[in-house]
C-alpha positions as a Markdown table, in Angstrom:
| # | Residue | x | y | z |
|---|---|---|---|---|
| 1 | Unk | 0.0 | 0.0 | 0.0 |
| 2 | Unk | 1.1 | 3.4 | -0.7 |
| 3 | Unk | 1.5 | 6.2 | 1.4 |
| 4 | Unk | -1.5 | 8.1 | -0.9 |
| 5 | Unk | -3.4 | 5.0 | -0.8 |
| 6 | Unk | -3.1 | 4.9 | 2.9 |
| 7 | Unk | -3.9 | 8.7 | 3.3 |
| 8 | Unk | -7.2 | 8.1 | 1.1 |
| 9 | Unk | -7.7 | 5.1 | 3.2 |
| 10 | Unk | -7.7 | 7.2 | 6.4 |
| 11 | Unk | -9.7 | 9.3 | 5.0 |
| 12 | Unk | -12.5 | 7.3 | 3.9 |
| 13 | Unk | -12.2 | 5.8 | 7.3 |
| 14 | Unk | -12.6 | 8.7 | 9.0 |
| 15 | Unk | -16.1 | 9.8 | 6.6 |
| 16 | Unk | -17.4 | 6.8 | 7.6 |
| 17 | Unk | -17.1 | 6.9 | 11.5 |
| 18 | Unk | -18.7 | 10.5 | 10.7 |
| 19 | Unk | -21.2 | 9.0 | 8.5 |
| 20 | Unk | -22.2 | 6.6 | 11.2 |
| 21 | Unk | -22.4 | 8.8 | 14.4 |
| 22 | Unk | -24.5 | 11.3 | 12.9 |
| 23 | Unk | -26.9 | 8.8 | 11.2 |
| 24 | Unk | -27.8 | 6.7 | 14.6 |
| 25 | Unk | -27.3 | 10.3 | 16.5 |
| 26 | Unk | -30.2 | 12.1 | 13.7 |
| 27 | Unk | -32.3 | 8.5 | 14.3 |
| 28 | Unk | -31.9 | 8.1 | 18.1 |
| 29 | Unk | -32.6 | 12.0 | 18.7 |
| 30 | Unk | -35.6 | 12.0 | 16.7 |
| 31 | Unk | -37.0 | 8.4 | 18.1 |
| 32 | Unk | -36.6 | 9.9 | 21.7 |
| 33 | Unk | -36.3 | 13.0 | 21.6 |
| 34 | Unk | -37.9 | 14.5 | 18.7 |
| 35 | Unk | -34.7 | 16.8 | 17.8 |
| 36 | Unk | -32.8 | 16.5 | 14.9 |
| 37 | Unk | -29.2 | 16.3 | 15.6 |
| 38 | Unk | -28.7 | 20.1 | 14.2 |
| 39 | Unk | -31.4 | 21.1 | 16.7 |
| 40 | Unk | -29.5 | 19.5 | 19.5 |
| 41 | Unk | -26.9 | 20.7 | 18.4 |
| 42 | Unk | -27.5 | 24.4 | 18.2 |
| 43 | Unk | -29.6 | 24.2 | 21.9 |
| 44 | Unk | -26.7 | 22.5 | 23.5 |
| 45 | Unk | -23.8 | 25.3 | 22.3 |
| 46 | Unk | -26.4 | 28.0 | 22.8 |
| 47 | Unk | -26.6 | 26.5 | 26.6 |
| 48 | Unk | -22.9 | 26.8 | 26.9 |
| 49 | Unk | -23.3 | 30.6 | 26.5 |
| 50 | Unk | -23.5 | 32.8 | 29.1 |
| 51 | Unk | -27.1 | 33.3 | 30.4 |
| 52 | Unk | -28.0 | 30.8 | 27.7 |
| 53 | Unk | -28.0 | 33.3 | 25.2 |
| 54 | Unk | -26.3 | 34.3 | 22.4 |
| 55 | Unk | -26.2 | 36.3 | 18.5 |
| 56 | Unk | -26.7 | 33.6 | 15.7 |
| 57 | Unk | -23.4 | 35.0 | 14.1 |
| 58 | Unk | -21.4 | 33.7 | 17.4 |
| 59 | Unk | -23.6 | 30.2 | 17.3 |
| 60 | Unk | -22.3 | 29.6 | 13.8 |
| 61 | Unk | -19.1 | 30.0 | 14.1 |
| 62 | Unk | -19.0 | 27.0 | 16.0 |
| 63 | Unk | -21.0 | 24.8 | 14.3 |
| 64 | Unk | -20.8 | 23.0 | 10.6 |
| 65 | Unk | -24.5 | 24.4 | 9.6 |
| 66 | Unk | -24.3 | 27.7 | 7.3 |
| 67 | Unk | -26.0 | 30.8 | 9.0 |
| 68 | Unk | -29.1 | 30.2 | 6.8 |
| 69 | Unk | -28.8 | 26.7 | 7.7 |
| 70 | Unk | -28.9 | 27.7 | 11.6 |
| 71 | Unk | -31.4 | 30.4 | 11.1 |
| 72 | Unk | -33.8 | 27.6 | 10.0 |
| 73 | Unk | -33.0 | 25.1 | 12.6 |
| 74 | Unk | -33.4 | 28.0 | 15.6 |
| 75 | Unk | -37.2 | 28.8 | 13.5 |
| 76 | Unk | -37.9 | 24.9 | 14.4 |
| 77 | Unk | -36.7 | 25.3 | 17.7 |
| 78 | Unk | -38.8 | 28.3 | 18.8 |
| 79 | Unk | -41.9 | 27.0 | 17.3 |
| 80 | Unk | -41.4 | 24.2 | 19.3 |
| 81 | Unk | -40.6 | 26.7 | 22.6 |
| 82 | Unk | -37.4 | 25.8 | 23.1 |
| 83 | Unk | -35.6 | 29.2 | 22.3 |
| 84 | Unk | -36.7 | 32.8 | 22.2 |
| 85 | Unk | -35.3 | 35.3 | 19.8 |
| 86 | Unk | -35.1 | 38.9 | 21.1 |
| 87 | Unk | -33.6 | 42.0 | 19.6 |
| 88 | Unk | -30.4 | 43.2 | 20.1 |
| 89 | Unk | -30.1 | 46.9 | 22.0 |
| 90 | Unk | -26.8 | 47.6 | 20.6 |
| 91 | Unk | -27.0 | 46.8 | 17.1 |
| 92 | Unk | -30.4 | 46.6 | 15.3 |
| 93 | Unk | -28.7 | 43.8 | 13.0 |
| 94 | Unk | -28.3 | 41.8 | 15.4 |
| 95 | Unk | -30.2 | 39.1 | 16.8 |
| 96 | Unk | -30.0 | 37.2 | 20.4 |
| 97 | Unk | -31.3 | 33.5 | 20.8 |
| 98 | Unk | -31.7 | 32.1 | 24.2 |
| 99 | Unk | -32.9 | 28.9 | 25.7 |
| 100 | Unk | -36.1 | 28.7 | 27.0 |
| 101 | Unk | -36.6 | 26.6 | 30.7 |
| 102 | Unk | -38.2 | 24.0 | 28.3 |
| 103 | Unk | -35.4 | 23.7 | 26.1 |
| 104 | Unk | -33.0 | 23.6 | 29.2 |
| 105 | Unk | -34.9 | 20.7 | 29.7 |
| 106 | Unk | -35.6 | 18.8 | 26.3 |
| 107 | Unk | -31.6 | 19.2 | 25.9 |
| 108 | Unk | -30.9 | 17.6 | 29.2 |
| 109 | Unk | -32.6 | 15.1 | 28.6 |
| 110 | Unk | -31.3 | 14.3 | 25.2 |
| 111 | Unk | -27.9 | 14.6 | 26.6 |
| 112 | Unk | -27.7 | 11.0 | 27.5 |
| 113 | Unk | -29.4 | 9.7 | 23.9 |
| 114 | Unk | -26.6 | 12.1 | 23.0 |
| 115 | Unk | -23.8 | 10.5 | 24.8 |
| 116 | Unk | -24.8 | 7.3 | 24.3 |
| 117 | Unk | -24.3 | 7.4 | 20.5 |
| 118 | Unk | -20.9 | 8.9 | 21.2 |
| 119 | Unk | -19.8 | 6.6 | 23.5 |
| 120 | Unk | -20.8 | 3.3 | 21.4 |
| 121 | Unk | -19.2 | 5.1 | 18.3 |
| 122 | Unk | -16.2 | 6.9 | 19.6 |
| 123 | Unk | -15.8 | 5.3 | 23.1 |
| 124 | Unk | -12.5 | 2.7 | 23.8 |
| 125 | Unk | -12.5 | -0.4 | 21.1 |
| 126 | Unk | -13.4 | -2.7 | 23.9 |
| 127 | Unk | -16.6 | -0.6 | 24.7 |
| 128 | Unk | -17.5 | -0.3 | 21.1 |
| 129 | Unk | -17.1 | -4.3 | 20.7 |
| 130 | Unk | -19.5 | -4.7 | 23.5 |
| 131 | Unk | -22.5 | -2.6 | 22.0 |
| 132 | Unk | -25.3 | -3.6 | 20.1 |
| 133 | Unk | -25.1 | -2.5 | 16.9 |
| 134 | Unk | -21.2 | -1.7 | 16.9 |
């Protein structure tokens, strides 16, 4: 094998771990939780802000969604209750996003779901060997 061969190799290796969390994390969120794993995503960084709120701009730059993308996703999310949007006082462009107390709790308890998936997926070889489904 060459060293190209074994770089693409990696690679594809590393698409398909990828592939495979997000599919059973977008399956197991939505069975129990009725999130998506963009949703859960998005309320779980908002929650690591400080008062549980913050601009969409700073949300995106931690996440893999495009700000149209996130814009959507936070729409779903406050239908559902789970965030208010409110204006910001020191720049009329801007908007804040903050977690309601329900999505404090729909998050915490999709946090385990969450964690779960991880842990069966990314978790030591000898954990993953033991799951069902690994």
């Amino acid at each position: 094998m060459t060293a190209d061969s074994a770089l693409a190799d990696r690679w594809r290796g590393l698409l398909s771990c990828c592939s495979g969390v997000a599919h059973d994390l977008e399956r197991e969120l939505h069975a129990g939780h009725g999130l998506t794993m963009s949703e859960y995503e998005a309320l779980d960084r908002l929650l690591e802000f400080a008062d549980c709120q913050a601009r969409i701009q700073d949300l995106v730059g931690d996440m893999y969604l495009s700000q149209s993308a996130l814009s959507r996703t936070v729409g779903r999310l406050e239908k559902r209750g789970l965030v208010e949007r409110s204006m910001c006082a020191t720049d009329r462009r801007g908007v804040f996003v903050s977690a309601t107390a329900e999505g404090r709790r729909v998050r915490d308890q999709a946090r385990t779901t969450y964690l779960d998936v991880l842990a069966r997926h990314l978790g030591p070889a000898e954990d993953r060997a033991l799951s069902p489904g690994a």
